[in-house]
Every structure is written in structure tokens, then in C-alpha cells.
C-alpha positions in Angstrom: 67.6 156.9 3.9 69.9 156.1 6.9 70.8 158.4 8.9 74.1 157.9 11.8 72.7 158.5 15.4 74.0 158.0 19.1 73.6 154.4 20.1 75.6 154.2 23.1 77.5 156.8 25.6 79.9 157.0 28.6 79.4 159.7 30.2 82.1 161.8 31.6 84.2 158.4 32.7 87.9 159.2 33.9 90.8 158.0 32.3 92.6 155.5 34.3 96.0 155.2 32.5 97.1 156.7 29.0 99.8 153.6 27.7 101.6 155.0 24.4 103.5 151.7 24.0 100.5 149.6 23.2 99.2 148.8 19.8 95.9 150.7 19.8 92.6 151.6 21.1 90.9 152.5 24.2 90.2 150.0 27.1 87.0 149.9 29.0 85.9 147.8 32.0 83.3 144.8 31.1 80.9 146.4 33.2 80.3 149.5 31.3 80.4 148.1 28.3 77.7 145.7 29.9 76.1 148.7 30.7 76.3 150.5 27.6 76.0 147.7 25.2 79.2 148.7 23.2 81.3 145.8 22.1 84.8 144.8 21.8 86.1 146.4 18.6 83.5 148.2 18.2 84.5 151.8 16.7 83.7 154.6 19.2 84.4 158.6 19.9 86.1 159.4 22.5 85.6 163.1 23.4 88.1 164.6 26.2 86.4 167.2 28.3 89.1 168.4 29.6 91.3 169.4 26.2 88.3 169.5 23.8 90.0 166.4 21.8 88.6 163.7 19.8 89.8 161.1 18.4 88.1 157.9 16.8 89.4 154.3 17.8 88.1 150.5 18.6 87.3 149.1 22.3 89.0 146.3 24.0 87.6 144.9 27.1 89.7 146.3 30.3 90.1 145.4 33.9 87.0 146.9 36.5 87.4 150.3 36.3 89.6 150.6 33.8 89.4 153.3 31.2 93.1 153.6 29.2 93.9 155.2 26.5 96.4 153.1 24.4 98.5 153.9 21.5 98.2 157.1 19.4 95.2 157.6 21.6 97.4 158.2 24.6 98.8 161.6 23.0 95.1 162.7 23.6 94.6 162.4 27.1 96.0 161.7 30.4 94.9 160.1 33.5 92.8 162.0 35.4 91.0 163.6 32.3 87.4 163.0 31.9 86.4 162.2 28.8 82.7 160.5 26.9 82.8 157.6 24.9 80.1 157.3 22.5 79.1 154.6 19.7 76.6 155.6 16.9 74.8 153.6 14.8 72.4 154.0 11.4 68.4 154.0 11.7 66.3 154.8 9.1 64.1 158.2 9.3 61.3 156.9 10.7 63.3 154.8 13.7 65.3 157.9 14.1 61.9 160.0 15.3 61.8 157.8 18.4 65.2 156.5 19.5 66.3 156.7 22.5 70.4 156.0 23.6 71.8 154.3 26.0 73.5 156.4 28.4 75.2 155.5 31.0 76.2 157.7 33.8 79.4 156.7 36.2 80.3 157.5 40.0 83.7 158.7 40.7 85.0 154.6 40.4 83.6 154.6 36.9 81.4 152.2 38.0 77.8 152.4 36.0 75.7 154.6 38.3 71.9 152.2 38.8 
């Protein structure tokens, strides 16, 4: 049996820019997803502290720093919010038991914390 886990999360990363005119998903700077090990149109969660939202999108890669909210997405947040990205994966039971995520904490640049 597989079971859906946490593979990856940004944690408490502030959104940049909310852009309703663009065609979809949520930017985020090369260097977290370095960090994080989430992918370019990759499906991720993004949880908004600050209006208990979440919605369900792909990445795209974004400028340094960048965090945007684009499309649809952008009726969920606003610059300034803070919000958690996460990814999630499937292990089986037994690679469930010991799996650790990636988590990746941020300074107030969004730049990965080392």
C-alpha cells in the first residue's frame, strides 16, 4: 500500500506579487526550489497563513526572491501574506516509518535560511 506523505516544504515564505492576469500557477525563486527539491510543474499546496486558504496549483521557476501568486491563485493571497508551499509524494508503509522532509526555512528575503 502507498500512502501520500510531505516530500518537500516552504516554510512560511512571503508572497512577493499576486498577478491575476497570468495564466496559472505559483512562481518560486530557483533557489528554493534548489533548496527544497520541488520542480517546475510540479503540483504543490500552498497554505496562506494569513487567510487560512489553500489552494492546489503547479510551480514555475521565478526571479531570486520571488514568490507570486498567478492566475486564479492570486484571488487567494496578496503580497505581503505569508504562506507554506508543500509537495507530497507516495512511499510505501514501510518507507513511510522513517521519512524525513525536506524543509526549508526562509529569512525575511525568502532566501533559504543555511
Amino acid at each position: 500500500m502507498l500512502i501520500q506523505v510531505c516530500r518537500a516544504k516552504i516554510h512560511r515564505v512571503r508572497v512577493t506579487d499576486a498577478n491575476l492576469n497570468y495564466e496559472g500557477s505559483v512562481s518560486i525563486s530557483t533557489d528554493l526550489l534548489a533548496a527544497s527539491g520541488i520542480r517546475p510543474y510540479e503540483r504543490v499546496q500552498v497554505v496562506n497563513v494569513n487567510n487560512g486558504s489553500r489552494l492546489e496549483t503547479y510551480v514555475i521557476e521565478g526571479e531570486p526572491g520571488e514568490v507570486c501568486l498567478n492566475g486564479p491563485a492570486a484571488r487567494m493571497g496578496q503580497t505581503g501574506d505569508i504562506i507554506i508551499i508543500i509537495a507530497y509524494g507516495f512511499l510505501n508503509l514501510e518507507e513511510a516509518g522513517s521519512y524525513q522532509p525536506v524543509i526549508v526555512q526562509v529569512d525575511e528575503s525568502n532566501r533559504p535560511r543555511s
